[in-house]
C-alpha positions as a Markdown table, in Angstrom:
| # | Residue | x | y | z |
|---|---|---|---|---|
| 1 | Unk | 121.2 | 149.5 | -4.4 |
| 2 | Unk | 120.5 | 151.9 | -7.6 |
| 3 | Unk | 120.5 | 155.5 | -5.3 |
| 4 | Unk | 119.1 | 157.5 | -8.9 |
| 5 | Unk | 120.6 | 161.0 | -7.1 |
| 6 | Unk | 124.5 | 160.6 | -6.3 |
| 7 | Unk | 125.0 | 163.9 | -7.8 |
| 8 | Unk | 122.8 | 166.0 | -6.2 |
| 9 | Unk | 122.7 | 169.3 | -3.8 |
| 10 | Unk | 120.5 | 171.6 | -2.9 |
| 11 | Unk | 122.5 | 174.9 | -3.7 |
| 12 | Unk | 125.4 | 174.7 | -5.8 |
| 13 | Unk | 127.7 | 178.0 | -7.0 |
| 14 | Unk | 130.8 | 176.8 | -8.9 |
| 15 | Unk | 134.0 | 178.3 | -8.1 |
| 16 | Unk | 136.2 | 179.0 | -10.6 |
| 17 | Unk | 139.5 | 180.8 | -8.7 |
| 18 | Unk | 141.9 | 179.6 | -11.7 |
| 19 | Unk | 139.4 | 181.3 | -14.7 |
| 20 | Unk | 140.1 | 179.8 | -17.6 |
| 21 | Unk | 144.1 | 179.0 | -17.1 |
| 22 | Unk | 144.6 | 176.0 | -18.2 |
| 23 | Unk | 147.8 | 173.6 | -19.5 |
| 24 | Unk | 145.4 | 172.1 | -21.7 |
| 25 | Unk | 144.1 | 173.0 | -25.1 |
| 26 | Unk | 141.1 | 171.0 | -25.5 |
| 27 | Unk | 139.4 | 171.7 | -29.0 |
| 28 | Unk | 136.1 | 171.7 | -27.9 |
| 29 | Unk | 136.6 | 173.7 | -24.6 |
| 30 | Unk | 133.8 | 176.0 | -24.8 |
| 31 | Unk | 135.9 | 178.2 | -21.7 |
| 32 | Unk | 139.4 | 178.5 | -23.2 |
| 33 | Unk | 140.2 | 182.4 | -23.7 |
| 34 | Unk | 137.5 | 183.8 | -22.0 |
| 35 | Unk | 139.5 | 184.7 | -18.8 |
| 36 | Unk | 143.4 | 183.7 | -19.5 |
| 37 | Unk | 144.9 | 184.2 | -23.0 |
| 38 | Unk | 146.0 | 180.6 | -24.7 |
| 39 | Unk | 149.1 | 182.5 | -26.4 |
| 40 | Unk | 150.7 | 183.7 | -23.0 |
| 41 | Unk | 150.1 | 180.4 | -21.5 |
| 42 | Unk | 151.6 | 178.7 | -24.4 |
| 43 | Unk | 154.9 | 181.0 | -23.7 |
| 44 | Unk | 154.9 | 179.7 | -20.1 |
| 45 | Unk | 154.0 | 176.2 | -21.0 |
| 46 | Unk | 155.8 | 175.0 | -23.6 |
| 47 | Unk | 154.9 | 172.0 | -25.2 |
| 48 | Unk | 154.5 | 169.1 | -22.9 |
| 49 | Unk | 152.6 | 169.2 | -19.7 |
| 50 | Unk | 155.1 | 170.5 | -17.1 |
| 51 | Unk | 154.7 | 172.1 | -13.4 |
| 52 | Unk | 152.0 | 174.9 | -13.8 |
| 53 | Unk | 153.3 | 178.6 | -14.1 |
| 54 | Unk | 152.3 | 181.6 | -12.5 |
| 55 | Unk | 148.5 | 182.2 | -13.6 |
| 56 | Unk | 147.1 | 185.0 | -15.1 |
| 57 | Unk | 144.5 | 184.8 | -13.6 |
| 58 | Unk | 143.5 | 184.2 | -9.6 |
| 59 | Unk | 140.9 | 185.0 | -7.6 |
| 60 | Unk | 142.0 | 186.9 | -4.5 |
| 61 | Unk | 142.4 | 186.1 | -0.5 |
| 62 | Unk | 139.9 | 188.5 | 0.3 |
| 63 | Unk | 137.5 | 187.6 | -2.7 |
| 64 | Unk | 137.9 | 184.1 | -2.1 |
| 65 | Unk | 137.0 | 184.8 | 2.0 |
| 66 | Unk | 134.2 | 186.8 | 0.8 |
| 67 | Unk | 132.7 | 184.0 | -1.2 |
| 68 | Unk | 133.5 | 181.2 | 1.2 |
| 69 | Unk | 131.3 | 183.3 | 4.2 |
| 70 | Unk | 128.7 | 184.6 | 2.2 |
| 71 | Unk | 128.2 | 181.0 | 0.3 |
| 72 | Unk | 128.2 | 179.1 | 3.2 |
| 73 | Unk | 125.3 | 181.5 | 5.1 |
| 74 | Unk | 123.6 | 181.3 | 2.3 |
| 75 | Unk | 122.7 | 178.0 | 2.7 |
| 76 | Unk | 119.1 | 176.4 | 3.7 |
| 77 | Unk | 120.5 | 172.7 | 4.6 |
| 78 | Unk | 123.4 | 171.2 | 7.2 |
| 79 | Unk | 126.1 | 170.5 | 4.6 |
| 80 | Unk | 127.3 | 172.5 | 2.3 |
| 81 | Unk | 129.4 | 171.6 | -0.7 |
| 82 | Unk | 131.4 | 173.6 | -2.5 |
| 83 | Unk | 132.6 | 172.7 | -6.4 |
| 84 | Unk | 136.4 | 174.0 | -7.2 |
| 85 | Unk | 136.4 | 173.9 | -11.2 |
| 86 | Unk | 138.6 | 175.7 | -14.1 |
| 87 | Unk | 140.6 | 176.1 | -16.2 |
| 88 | Unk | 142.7 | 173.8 | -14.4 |
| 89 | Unk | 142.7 | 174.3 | -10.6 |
| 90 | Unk | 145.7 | 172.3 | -10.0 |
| 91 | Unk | 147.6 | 175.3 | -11.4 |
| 92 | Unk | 146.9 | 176.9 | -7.9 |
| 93 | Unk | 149.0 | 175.7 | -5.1 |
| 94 | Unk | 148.1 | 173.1 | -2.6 |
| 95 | Unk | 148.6 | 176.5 | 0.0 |
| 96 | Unk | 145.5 | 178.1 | -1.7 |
| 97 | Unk | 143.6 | 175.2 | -0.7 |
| 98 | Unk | 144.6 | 174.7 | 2.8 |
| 99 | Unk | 143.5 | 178.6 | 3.0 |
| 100 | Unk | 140.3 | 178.0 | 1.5 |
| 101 | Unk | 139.9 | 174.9 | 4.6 |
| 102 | Unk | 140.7 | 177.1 | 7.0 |
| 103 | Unk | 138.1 | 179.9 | 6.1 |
| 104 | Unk | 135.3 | 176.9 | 6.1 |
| 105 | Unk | 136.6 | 176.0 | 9.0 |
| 106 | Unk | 136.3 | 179.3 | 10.3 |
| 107 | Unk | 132.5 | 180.1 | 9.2 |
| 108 | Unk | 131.6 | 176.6 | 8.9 |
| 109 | Unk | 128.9 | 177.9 | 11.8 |
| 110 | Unk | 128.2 | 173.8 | 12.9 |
| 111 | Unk | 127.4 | 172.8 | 9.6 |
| 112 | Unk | 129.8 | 169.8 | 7.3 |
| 113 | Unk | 131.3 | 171.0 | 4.9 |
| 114 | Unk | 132.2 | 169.2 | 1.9 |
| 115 | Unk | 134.6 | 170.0 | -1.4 |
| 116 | Unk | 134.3 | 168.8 | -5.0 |
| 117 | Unk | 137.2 | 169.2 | -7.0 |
| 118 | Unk | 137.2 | 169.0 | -10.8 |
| 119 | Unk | 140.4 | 168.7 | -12.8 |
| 120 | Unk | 142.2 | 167.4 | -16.0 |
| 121 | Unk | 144.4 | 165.1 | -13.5 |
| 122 | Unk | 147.4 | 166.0 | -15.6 |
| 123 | Unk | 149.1 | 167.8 | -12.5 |
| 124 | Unk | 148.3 | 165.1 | -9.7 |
| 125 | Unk | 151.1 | 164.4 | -7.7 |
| 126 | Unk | 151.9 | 162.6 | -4.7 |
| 127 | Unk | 151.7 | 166.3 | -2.9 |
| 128 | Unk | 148.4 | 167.1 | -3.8 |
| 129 | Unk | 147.1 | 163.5 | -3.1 |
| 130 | Unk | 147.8 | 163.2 | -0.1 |
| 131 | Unk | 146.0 | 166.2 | 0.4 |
| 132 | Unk | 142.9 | 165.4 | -1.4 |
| 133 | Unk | 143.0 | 162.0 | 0.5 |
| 134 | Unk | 143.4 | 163.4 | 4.2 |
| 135 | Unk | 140.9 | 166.5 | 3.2 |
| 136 | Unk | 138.4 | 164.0 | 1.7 |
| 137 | Unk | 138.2 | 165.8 | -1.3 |
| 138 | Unk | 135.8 | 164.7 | -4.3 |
| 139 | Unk | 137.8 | 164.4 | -7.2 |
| 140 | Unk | 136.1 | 164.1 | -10.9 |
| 141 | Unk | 138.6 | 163.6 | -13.9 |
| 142 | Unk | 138.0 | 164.9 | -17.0 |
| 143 | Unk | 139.1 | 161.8 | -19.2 |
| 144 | Unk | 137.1 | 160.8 | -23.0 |
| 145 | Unk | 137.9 | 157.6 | -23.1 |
| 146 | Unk | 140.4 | 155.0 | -24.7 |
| 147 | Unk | 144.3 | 156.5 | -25.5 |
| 148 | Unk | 143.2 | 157.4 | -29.2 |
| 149 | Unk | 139.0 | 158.6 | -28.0 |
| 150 | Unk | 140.7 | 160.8 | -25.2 |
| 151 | Unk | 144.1 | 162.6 | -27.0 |
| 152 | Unk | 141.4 | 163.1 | -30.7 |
| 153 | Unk | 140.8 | 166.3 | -28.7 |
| 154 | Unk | 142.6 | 166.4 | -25.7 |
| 155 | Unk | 146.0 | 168.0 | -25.6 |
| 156 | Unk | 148.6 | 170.3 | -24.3 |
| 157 | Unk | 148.9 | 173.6 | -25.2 |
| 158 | Unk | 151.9 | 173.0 | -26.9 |
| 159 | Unk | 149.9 | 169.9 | -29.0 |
| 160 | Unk | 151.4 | 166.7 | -27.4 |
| 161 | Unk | 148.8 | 164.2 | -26.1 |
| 162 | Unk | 147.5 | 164.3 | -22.0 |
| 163 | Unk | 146.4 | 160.6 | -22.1 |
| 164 | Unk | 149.6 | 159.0 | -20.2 |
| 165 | Unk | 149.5 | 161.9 | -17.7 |
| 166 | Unk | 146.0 | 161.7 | -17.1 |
| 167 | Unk | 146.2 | 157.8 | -16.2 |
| 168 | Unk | 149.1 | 158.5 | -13.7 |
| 169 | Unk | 147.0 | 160.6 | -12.4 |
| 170 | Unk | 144.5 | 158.1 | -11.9 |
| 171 | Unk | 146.9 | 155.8 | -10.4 |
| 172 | Unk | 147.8 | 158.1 | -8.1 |
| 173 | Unk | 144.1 | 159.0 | -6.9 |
| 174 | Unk | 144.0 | 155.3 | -6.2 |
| 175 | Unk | 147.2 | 154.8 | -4.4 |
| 176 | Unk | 146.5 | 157.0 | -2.0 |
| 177 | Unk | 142.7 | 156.2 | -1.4 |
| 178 | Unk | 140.9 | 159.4 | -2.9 |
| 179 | Unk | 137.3 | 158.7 | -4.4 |
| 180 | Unk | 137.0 | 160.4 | -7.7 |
| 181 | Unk | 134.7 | 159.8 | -10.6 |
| 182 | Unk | 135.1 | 160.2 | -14.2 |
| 183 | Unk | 133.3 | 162.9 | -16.7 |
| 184 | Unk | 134.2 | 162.9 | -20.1 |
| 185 | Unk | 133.1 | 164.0 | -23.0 |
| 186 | Unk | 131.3 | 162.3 | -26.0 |
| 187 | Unk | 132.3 | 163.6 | -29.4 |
| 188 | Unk | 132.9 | 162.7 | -33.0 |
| 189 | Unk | 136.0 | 160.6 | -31.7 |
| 190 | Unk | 134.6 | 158.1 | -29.6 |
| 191 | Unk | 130.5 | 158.8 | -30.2 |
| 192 | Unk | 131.0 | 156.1 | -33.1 |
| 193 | Unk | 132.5 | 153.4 | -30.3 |
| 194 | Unk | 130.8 | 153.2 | -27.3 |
| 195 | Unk | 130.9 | 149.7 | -26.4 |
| 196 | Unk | 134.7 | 150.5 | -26.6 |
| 197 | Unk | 134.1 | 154.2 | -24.5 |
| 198 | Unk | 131.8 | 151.7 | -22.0 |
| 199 | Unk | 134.6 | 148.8 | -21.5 |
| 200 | Unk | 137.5 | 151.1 | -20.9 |
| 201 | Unk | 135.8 | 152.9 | -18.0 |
| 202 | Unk | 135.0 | 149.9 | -16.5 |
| 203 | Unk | 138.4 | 148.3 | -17.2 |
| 204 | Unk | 140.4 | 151.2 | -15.4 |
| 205 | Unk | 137.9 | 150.5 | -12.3 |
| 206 | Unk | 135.0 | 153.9 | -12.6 |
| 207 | Unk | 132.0 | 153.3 | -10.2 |
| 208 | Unk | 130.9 | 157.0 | -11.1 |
| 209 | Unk | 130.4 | 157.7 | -15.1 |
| 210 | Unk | 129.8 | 161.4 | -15.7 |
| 211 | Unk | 129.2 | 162.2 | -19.7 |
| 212 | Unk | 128.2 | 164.7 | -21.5 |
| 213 | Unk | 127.5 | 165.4 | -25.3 |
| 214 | Unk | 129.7 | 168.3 | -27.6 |
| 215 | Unk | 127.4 | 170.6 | -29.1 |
| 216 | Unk | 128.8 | 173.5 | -29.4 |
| 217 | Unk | 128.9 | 176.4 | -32.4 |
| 218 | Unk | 130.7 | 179.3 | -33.5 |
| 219 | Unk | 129.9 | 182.2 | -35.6 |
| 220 | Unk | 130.8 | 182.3 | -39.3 |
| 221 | Unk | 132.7 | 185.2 | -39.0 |
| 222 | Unk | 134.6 | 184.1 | -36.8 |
| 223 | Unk | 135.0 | 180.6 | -38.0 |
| 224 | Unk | 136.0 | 177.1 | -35.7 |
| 225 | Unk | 139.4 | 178.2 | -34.6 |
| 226 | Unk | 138.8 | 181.2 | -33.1 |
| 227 | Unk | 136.6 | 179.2 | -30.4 |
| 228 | Unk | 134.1 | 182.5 | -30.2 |
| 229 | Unk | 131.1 | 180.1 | -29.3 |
| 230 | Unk | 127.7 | 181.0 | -29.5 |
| 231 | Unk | 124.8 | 181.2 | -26.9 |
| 232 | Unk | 121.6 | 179.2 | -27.3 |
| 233 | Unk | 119.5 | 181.9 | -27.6 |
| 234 | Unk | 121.4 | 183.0 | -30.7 |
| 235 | Unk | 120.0 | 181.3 | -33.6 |
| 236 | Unk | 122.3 | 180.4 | -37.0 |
| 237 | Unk | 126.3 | 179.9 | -36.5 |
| 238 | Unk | 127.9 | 176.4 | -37.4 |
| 239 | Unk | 128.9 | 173.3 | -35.0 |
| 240 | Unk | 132.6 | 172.6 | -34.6 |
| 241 | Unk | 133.9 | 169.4 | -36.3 |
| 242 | Unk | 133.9 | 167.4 | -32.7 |
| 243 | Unk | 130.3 | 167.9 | -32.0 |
| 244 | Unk | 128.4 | 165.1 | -32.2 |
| 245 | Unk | 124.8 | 164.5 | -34.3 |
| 246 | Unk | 121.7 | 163.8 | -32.7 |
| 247 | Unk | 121.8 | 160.1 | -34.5 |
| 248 | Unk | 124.9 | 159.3 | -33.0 |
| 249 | Unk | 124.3 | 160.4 | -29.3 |
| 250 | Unk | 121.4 | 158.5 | -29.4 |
| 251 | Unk | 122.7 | 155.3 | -30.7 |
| 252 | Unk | 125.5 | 156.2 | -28.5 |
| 253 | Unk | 123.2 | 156.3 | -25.7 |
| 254 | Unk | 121.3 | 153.0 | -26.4 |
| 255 | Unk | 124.9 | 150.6 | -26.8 |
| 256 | Unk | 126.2 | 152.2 | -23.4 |
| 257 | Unk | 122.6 | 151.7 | -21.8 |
| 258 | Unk | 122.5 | 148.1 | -22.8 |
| 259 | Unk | 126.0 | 147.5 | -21.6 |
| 260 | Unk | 125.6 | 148.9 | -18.3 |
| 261 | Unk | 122.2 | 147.3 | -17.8 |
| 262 | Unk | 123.3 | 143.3 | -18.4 |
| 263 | Unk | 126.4 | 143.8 | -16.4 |
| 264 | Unk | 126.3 | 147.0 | -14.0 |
| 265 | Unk | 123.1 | 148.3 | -12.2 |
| 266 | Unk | 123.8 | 149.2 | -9.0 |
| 267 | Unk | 127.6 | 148.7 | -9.1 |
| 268 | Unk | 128.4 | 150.9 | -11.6 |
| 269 | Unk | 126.6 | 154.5 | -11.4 |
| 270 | Unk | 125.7 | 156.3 | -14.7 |
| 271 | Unk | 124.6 | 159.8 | -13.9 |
| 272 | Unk | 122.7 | 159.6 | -17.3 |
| 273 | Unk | 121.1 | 156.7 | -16.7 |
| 274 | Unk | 120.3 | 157.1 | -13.0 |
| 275 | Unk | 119.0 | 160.8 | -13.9 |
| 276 | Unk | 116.2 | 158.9 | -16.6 |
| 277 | Unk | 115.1 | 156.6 | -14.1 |
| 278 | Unk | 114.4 | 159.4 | -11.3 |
| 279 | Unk | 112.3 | 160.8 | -13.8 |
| 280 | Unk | 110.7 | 158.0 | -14.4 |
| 281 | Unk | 109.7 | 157.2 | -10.7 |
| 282 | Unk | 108.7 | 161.1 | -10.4 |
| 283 | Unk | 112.0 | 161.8 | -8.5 |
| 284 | Unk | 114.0 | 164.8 | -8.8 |
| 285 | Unk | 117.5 | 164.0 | -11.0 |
| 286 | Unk | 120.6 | 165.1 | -9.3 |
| 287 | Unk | 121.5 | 166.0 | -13.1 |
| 288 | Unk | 120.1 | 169.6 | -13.9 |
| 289 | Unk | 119.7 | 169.2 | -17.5 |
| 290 | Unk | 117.4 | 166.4 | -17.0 |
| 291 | Unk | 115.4 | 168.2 | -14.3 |
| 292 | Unk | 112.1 | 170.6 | -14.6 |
| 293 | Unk | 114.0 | 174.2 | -14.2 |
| 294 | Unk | 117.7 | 175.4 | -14.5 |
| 295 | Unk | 119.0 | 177.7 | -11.7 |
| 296 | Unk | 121.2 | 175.1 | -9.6 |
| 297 | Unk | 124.2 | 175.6 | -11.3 |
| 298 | Unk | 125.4 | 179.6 | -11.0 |
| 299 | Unk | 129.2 | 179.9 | -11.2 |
| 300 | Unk | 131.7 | 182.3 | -9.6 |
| 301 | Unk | 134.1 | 183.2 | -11.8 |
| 302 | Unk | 137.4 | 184.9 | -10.3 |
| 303 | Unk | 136.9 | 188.0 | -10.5 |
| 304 | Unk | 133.6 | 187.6 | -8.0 |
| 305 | Unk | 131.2 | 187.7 | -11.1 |
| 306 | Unk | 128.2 | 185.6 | -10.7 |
| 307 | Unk | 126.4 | 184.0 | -13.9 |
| 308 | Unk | 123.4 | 181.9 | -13.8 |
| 309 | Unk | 124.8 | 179.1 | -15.3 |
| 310 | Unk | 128.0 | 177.9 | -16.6 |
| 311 | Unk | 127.2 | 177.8 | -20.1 |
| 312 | Unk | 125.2 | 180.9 | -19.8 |
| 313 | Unk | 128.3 | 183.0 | -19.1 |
| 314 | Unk | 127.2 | 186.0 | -21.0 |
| 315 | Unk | 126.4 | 189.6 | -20.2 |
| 316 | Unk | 122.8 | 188.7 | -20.7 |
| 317 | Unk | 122.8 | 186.5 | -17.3 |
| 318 | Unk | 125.0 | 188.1 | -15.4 |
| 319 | Unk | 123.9 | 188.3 | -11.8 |
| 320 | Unk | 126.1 | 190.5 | -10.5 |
| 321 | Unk | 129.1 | 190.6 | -8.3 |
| 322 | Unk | 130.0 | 189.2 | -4.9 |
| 323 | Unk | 131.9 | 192.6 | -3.8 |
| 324 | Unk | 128.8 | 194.6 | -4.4 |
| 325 | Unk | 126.2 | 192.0 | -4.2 |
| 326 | Unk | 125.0 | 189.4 | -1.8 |
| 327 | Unk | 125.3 | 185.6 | -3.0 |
| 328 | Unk | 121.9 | 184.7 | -1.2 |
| 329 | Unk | 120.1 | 187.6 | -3.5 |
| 330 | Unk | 121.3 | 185.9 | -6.5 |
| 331 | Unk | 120.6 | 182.6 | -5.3 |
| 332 | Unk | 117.1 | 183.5 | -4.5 |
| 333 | Unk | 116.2 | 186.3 | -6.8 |
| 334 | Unk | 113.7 | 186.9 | -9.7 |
| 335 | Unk | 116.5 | 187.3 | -12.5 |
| 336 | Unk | 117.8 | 183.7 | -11.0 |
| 337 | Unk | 114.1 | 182.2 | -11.0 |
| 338 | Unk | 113.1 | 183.9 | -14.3 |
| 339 | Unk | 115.9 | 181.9 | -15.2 |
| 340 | Unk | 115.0 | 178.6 | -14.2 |
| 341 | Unk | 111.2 | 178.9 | -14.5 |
| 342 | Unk | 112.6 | 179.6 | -18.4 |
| 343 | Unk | 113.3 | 176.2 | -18.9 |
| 344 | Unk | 110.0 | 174.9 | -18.9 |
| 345 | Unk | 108.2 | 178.1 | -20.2 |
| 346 | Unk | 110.3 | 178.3 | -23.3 |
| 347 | Unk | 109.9 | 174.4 | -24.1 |
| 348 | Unk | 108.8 | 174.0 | -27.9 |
| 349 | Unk | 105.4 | 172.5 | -28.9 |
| 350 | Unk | 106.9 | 169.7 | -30.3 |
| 351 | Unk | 108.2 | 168.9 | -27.0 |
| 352 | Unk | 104.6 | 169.9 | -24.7 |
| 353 | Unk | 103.2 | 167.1 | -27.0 |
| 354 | Unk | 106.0 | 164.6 | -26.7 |
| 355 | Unk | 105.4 | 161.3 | -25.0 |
| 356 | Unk | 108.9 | 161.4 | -23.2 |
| 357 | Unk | 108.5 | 164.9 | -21.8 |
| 358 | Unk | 108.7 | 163.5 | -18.3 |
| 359 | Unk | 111.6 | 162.1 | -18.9 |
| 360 | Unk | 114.2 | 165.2 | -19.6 |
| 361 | Unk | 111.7 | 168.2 | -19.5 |
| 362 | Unk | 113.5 | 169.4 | -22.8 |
| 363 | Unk | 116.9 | 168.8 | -21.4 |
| 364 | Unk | 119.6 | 171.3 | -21.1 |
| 365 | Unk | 118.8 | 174.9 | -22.6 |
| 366 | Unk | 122.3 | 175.3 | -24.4 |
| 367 | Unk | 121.6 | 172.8 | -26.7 |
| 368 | Unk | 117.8 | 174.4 | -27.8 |
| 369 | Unk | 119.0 | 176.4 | -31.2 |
| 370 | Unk | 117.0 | 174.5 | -33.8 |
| 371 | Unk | 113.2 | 174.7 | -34.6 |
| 372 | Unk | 110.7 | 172.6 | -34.0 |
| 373 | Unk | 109.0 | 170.4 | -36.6 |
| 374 | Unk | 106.7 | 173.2 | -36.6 |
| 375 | Unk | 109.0 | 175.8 | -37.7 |
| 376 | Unk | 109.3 | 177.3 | -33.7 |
| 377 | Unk | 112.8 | 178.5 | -32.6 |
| 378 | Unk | 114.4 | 177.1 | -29.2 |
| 379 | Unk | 114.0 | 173.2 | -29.6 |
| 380 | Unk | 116.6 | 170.9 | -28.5 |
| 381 | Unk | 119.6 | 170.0 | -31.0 |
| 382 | Unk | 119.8 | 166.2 | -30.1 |
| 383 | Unk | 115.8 | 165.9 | -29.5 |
| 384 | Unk | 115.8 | 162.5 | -32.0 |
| 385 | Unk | 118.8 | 161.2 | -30.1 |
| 386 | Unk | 117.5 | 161.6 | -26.8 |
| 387 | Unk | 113.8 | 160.4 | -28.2 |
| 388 | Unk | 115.8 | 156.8 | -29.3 |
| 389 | Unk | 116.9 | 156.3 | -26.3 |
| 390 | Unk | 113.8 | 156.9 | -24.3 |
| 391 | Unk | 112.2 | 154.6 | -26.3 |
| 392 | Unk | 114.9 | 151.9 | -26.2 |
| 393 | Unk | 115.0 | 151.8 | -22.5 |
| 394 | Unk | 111.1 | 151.9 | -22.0 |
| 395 | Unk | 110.9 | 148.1 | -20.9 |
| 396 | Unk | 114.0 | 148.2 | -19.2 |
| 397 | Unk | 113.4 | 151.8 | -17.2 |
| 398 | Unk | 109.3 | 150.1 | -16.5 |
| 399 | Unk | 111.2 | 147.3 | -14.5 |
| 400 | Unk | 113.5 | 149.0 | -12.5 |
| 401 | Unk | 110.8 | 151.7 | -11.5 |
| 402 | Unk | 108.7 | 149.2 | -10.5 |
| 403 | Unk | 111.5 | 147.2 | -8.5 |
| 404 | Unk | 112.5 | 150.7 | -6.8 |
| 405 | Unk | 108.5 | 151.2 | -6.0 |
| 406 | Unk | 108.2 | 148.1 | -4.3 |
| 407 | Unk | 111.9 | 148.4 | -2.6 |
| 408 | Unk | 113.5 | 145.5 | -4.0 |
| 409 | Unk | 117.4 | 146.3 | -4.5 |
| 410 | Unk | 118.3 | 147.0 | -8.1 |
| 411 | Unk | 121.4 | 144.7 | -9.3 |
């Protein structure tokens, strides 16, 4: 049975205790030197993908209890997840985890907890799988595809390719029973092959397909290398060489879509996919960009610093700090809901008037930099992409929302 929400939560604040340490250098990593410096991790490194050093950056005991209590009372609803993310996390020790279970444990309060863990997969072991399994962790991997579609962008700091540890990692997640899902990335590598992108995923045995398009720019001062992206609301710059073009994401989107519909529906879950056809039956996605307001998705970043949204991690939506302010007054407060109700008050007149407004409500705000066919700042990038495949999976998104109506299973 199609479940059209596998991904969603009531109130999500993603923890990032690493910052931006990472062993990787991904060339489209919007997050790399924000918080860690590439250049002192490159020192400690090397150039393959060894054990994990000492990293510069971590969030502390007290911080991290801080955060745990106040997130957890925060909450409105009986289970409570929390979202580990990076940088890498895995450069932590399995020790900081076990403390972080114990302090759930400890102001848990009645309610389940739960734990999402998000990570490259490069520094699974046996160790930290067998904690994940007995800990029934949630693991997502961050893999792009095929050997030469995943290592186009995806390498060490040192500039060797992650592809052969990613995959033991995978192995490993399976040998010892932990459920993890993929989320890669769609870029100018593999945007161009998705029947390929499609096959591998279901070839290494993913039931849950996270992905998600590169778009990202930079200044032209600062130029590509420098990785000194730009905010949405900052109008002009130039996209990286790995970002893909609205044609391509949407023919992209159509081949995968067409794939996963003769072959997968309801064995193989496409967050994407599952996310359109919520829409379609008037259901709220469990994928914010695709939903009517932003303001699900604040992050935590080490240093107890709150921003509304992951890729809104400028001063401009900062909401504050966890050692001077309370996590349930960001959560619930006007700068937060200015934030989301911004999604939908900001949309473009091109998009009030468009047919398939329903359907992604403009989609994700950090991707709104170009104008409108009437000449109005703030539309969406990949607009003509996302319209193609709206229109492509019209017939196919009619049946199934009629078969979900009438609760007949789906696949």
């Amino acid at each position: 049975m199609l479940t059209i929400a596998p991904f969603g939560h009531p109130f999500t604040m993603m923890a990032k205790p690493i910052g931006a340490c990472c062993n990787l250098a991904c060339t489209y990593c919007y997050y790399k030197g924000t918080l860690g410096s590439r250049e002192s991790n490159e020192q400690s490194m090397g150039t393959d993908i060894p054990s994990p050093p000492h990293p510069t950056s971590k969030m502390r005991e007290s911080l991290l209890e801080e955060f745990i209590r106040q997130y957890i009372e925060a909450q409105t609803v009986a289970e409570v997840m929390f979202t580990w993310h990076g940088g890498e996390p895995l450069m932590l020790p399995v020790a900081f985890f076990e403390k972080v279970l114990r302090l759930q444990r400890r102001y848990a309060n009645g309610r389940k907890i739960a734990n999402c863990l998000q990570t490259n997969g490069t520094l699974l072991t046996d160790e930290w799988c067998r904690f994940l399994a007995d800990n029934d962790f949630l693991v997502g991997i961050s893999i792009d595809g095929t050997r030469e579609q995943h290592d186009a962008y995806r390498q060490s700091l040192g500039g060797k390719p992650s592809f052969d540890h990613v995959m033991r990692g995978v192995e490993l997640l399976n040998h010892y029973g932990v459920e993890w899902n993929a989320l890669a990335t769609v870029h100018a590598a593999n945007v161009g092959e998705p029947r390929r992108f499609y096959e591998f995923f279901r070839s290494i045995g993913c039931q849950f397909l996270q992905f998600t398009p590169i778009v990202e720019r930079v200044s032209h001062q600062t130029g590509a290398s420098s990785h000194t992206f730009l905010p949405s609301t900052t109008e002009g710059g130039e996209l990286i060489p790995c970002s893909v073009t609205p044609e391509a994401w949407g023919k992209f989107l159509c081949e995968v879509f067409d794939q996963w519909y003769q072959q997968d529906v309801g064995s193989i879950f496409v967050q994407l996919f599952e996310a359109t056809l919520a829409n379609w039956v008037g259901v709220q996605p469990g994928l914010c960009s695709m939903g009517t307001t932003c303001g699900n998705a604040s992050v935590i970043e080490a240093d107890g610093t709150v921003y509304a949204c992951d890729h809104f991690a400028f001063p401009e939506f900062r909401l504050g700090n966890i050692r001077q302010d309370a996590i349930a007054s960001m959560a619930y407060g006007e700068q937060l809901r200015h934030f989301a109700r911004q999604k939908t008050e900001a949309l473009t007149p091109q998009c009030r008037q468009c047919s398939f407004l329903f359907a992604c409500h403009g989609e994700c705000p950090r991707n709104r930099f170009v104008r409108d066919m009437y000449g109005n700042f703030g539309h969406n990038y990949l607009c003509a992409g996302y319209y193609r495949f709206f229109k492509h999976v019209t017939p196919a998104m009619d049946f199934m929302a009629n078969e979900w109506r009438a609760g007949r299973p789906l696949g």
